[in-house]
C-alpha positions as CSV (number, residue, x, y, z in Angstrom):
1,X,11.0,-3.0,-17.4
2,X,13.5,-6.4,-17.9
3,X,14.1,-6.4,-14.1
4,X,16.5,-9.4,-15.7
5,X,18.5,-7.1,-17.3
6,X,22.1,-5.2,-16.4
7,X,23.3,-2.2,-17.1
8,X,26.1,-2.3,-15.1
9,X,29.4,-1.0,-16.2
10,X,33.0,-3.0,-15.0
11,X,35.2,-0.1,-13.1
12,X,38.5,0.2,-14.2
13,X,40.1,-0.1,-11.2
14,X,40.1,0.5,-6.6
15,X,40.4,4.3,-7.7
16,X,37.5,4.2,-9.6
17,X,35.5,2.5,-7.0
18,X,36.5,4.3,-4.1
19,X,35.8,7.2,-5.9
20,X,32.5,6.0,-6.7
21,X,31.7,5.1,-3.4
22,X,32.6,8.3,-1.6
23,X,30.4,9.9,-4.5
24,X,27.9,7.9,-3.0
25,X,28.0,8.8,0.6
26,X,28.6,12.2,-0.3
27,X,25.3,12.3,-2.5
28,X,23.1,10.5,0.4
29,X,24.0,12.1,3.4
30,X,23.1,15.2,1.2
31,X,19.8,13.4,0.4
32,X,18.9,12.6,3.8
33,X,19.7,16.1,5.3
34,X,17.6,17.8,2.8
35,X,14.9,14.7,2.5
36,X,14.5,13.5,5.3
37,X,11.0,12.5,6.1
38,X,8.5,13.4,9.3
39,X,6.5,10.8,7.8
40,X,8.4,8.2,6.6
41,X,8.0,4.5,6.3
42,X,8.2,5.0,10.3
43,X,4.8,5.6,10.0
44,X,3.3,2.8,7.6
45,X,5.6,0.2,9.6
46,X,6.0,-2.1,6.4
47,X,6.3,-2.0,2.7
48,X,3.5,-4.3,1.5
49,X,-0.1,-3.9,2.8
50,X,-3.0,-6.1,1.8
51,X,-6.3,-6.4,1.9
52,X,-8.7,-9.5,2.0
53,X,-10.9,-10.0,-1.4
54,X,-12.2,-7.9,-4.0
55,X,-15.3,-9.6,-3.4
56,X,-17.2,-12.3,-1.8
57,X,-15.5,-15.2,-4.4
58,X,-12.6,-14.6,-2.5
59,X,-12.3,-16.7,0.6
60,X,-10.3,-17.3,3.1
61,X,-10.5,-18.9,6.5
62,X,-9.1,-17.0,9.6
63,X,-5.9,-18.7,9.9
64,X,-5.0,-17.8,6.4
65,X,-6.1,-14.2,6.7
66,X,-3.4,-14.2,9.7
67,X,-0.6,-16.3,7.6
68,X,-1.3,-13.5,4.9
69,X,-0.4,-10.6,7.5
70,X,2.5,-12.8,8.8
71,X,4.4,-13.7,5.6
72,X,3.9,-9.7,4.6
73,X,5.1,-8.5,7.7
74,X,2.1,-6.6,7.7
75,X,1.3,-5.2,11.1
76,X,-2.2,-3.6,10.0
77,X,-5.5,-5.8,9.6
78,X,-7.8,-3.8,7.2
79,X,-11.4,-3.9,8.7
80,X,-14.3,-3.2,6.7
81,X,-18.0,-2.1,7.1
82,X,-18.8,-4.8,4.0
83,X,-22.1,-3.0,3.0
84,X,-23.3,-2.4,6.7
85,X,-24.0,1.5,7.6
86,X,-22.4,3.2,10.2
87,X,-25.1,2.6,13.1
88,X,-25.1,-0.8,12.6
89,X,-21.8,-1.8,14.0
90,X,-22.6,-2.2,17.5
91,X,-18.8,-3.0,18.3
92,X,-15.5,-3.8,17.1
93,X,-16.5,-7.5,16.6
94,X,-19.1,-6.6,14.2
95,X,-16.3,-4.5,11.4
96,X,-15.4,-7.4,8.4
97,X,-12.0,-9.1,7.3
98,X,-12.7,-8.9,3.5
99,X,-16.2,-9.3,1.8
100,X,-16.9,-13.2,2.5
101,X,-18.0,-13.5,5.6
102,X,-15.4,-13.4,7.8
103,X,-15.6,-11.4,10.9
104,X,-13.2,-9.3,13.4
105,X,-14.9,-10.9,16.3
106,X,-13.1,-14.5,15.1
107,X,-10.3,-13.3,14.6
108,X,-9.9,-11.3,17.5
109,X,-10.8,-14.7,19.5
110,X,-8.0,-16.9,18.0
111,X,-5.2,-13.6,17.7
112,X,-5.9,-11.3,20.2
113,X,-5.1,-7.2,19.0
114,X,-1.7,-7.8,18.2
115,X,-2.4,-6.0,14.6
116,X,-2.9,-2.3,14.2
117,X,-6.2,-0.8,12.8
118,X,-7.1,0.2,9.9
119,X,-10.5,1.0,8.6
120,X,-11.4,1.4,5.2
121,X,-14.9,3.6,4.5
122,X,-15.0,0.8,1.8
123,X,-17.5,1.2,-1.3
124,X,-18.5,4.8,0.1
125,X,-20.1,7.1,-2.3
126,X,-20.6,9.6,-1.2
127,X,-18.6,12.3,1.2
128,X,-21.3,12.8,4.1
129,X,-21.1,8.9,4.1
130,X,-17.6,8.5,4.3
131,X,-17.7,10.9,7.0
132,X,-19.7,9.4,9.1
133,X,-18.2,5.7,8.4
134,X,-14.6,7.4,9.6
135,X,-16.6,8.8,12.7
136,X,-17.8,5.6,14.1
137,X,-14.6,4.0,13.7
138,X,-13.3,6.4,15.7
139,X,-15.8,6.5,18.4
140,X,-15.3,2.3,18.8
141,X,-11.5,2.3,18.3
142,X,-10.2,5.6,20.1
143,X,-6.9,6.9,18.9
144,X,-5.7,3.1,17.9
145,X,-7.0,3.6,14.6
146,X,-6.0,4.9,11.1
147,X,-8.8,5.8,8.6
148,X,-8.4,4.3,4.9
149,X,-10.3,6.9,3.4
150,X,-12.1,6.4,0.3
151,X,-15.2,7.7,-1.9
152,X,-15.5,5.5,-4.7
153,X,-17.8,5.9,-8.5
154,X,-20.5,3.5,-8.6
155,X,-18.8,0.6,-10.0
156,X,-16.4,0.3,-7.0
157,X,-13.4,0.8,-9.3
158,X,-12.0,4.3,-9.1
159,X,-11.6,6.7,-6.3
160,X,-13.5,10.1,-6.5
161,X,-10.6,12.8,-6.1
162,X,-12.4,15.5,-5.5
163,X,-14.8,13.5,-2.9
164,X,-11.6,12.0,-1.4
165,X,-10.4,15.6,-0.4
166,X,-13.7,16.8,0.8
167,X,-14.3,14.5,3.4
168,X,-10.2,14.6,4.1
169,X,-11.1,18.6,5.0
170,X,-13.8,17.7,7.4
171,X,-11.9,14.8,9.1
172,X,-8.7,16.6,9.5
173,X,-10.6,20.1,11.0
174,X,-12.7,18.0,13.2
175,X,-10.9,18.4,17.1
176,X,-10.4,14.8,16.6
177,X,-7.4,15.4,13.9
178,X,-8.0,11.9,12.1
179,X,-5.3,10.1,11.0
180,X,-6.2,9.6,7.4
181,X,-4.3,7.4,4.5
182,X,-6.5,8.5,1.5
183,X,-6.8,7.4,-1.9
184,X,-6.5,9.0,-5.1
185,X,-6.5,8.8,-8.7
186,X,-2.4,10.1,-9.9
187,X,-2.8,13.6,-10.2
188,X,-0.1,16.1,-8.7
189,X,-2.5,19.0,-7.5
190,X,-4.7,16.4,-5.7
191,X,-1.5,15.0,-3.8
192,X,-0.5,18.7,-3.0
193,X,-4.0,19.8,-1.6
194,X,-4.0,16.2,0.5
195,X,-0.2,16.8,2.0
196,X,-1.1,20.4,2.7
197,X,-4.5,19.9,4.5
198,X,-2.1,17.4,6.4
199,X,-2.9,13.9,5.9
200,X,-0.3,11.1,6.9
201,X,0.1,9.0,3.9
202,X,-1.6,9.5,0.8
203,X,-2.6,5.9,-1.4
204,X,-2.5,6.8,-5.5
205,X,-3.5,4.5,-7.6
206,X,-1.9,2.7,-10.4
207,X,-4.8,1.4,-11.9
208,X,-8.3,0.3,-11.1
209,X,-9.4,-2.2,-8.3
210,X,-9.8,-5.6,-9.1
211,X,-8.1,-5.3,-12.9
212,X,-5.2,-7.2,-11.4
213,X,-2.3,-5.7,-13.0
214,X,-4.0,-5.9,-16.4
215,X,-4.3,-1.8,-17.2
216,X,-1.6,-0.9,-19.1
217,X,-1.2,3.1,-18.8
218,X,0.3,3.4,-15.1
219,X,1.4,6.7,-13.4
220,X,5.1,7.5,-14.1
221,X,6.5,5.8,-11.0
222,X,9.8,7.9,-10.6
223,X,7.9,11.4,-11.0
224,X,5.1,9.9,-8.3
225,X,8.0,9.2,-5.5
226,X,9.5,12.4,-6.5
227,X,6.5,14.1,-5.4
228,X,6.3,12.5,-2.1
229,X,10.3,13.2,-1.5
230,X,9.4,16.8,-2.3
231,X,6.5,17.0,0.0
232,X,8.0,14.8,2.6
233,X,5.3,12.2,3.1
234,X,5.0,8.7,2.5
235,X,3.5,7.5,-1.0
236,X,1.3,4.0,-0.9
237,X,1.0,2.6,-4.6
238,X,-2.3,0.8,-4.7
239,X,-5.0,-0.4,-6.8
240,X,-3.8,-2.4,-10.5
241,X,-0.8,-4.2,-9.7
242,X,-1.6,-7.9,-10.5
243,X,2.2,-9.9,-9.7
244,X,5.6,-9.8,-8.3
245,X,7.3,-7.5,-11.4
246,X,5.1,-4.7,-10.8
247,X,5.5,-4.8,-7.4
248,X,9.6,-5.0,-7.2
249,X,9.0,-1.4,-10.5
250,X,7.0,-0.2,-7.3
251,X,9.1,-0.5,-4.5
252,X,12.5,-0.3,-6.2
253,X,11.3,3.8,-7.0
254,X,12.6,6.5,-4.4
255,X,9.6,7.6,-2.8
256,X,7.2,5.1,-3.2
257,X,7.3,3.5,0.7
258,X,4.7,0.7,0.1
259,X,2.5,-1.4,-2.2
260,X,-1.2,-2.3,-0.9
261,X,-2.3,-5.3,-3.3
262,X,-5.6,-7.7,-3.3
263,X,-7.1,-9.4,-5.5
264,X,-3.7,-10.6,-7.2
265,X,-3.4,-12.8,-3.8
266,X,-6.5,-15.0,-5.4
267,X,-5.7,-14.7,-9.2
268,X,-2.5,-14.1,-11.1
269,X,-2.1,-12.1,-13.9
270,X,-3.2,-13.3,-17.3
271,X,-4.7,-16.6,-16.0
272,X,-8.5,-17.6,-15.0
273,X,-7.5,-20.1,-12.8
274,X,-7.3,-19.6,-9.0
275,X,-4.4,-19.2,-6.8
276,X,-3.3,-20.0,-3.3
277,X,-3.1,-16.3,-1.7
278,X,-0.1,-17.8,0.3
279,X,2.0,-19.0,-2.3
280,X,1.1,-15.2,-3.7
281,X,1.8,-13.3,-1.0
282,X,5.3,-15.4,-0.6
283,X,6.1,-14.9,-4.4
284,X,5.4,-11.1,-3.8
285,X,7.0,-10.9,-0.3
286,X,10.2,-12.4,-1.8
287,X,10.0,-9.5,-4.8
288,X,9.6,-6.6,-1.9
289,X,12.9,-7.7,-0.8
290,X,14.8,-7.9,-3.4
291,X,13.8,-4.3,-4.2
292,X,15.0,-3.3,-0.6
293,X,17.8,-5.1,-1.4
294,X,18.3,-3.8,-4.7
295,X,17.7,-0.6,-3.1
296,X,20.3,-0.7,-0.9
297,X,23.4,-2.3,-2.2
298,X,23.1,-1.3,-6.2
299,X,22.5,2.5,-6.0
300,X,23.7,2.8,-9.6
301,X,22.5,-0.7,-10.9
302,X,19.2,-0.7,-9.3
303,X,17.8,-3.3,-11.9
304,X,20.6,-5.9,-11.6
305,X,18.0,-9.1,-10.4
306,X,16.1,-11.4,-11.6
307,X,12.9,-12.2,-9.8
308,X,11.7,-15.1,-11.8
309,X,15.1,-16.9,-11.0
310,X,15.4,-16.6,-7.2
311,X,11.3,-17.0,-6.5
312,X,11.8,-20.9,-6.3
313,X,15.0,-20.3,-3.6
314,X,12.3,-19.0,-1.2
315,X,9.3,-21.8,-2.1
């Protein structure tokens, strides 16, 4: 998509737009009567989520894991068990921010708990383990906790659907009722069976972890938010999306609430070198609301910005 490019059409005159306009209003109060969400971005509290590292090259010291959150106007800090098993986290301290090395216990110390929870069953693979990662969460962190659920193949890239929506059937029909934001490969049933068993968001990839925005056959965007709108819950597009374009083609999509990137935060797309995740996370902050804006003021020229030219306004 050439977010760069207009296809706006001049009115011919104040009939026209009035016209227009009340077309408008007419059109979304009917959208909002008949759409309007339980679930909606209410629940998720912000429209770009992020996570710490792919893996353990990706550093970052606690002050910039909080600057990250900050900038994103994130209120949720992903925790992770980092390749720890369940019984071994003794407490909350002992849960991981990312996979190099830095703890919840530090960052607890310098922030306090003024972020939300959410655990990840990260690099699970297999349901029973999931399971019991999303137990023990629970058991340390009470109600104050959202489960990112996840069963993963072997190579850490892909979700396992029909793992995914196992272990969503034993969470949710547990007496505990977990909230669960699980993750899926794009696939239509799958979302149904998830919304039906009564999850609160559900995550679908775009492409695989780590590829950073690389992967070029990506779901059809505007059939994926229709879905959600249909079903009434909140869609999270995660997994593949490597810079600030593919994030504005996410968010600027009715339906789609929120983007949850990575590893694009240490390496843009198409380059080798290394980045600083701030100046990322700024570049990709500044796209999220142009989309809002976008989303907002241009309901029948939704791709009348360029990004490229008003990144530097915000560096």
């Amino acid at each position: 998509m050439d977010i760069g490019a207009s296809t706006h059409t001049p009115l011919s005159g104040a009939s026209d737009i009035r016209k227009r306009y009340m077309t408008y209003c007419s059109a979304k109060m009917r959208y909002n009567k008949k759409f309007k969400m339980k679930n909606s971005l209410s629940v998720i509290k912000t429209d770009i989520l992020n996570c710490f590292g792919f893996n353990q090259t990706h550093k970052l010291s606690i002050d910039q894991a909080h600057n990250l959150l900050v900038i994103a106007r994130n209120p949720w800090i992903n925790l992770y068990y980092d390749k720890k098993l369940p019984d071994q986290i003794k407490n909350i301290g002992d849960y991981a921010i990312g996979h190099a090395e830095l703890k919840y216990a530090d960052f607890q110390k310098r922030y306090g708990k003024k972020f939300q929870i959410l655990l990840t069953t990260d690099r699970a693979k297999s349901v029973e383990t999931a399971v019991k990662m999303a137990d023990r969460g629970v058991s340390l962190f009470d109600k104050n906790v959202k489960i990112k659920l996840e069963v993963l193949t072997k190579d850490y890239r892909h979700p396992i659907n029909d793992f995914v929506i196992e272990a969503a059937q034993i969470l949710r029909s547990s007496e505990k009722k977990y909230c669960i934001w699980p993750i899926i490969n794009y696939n239509e049933k799958d979302i149904v069976t998830l919304a039906n068993i009564g999850v609160e968001v559900i995550r679908v990839m775009r492409g695989p972890f780590g590829c950073n925005g690389t992967i070029k056959e990506v779901p059809d965007l505007n059939h994926l938010g229709k879905i959600g709108i249909d079903l009434k819950i909140p869609i999270i597009l995660e997994g593949g999306i490597g810079n600030d374009k593919q994030v504005y083609e996410a968010l600027i999509t009715p339906g789609i609430k929120a983007i949850l990137i990575n590893s694009c935060l240490f390496k843009p797309l198409d380059d080798e070198t290394t980045v600083d995740p701030i100046y990322m996370m700024k570049t990709i902050r500044h796209a999220a609301d142009l989309a809002s804006r976008n989303k907002r003021y241009h309901p029948y020229n939704l791709n009348c910005c360029s990004i490229s030219k008003q990144i530097e306004d915000l560096m």
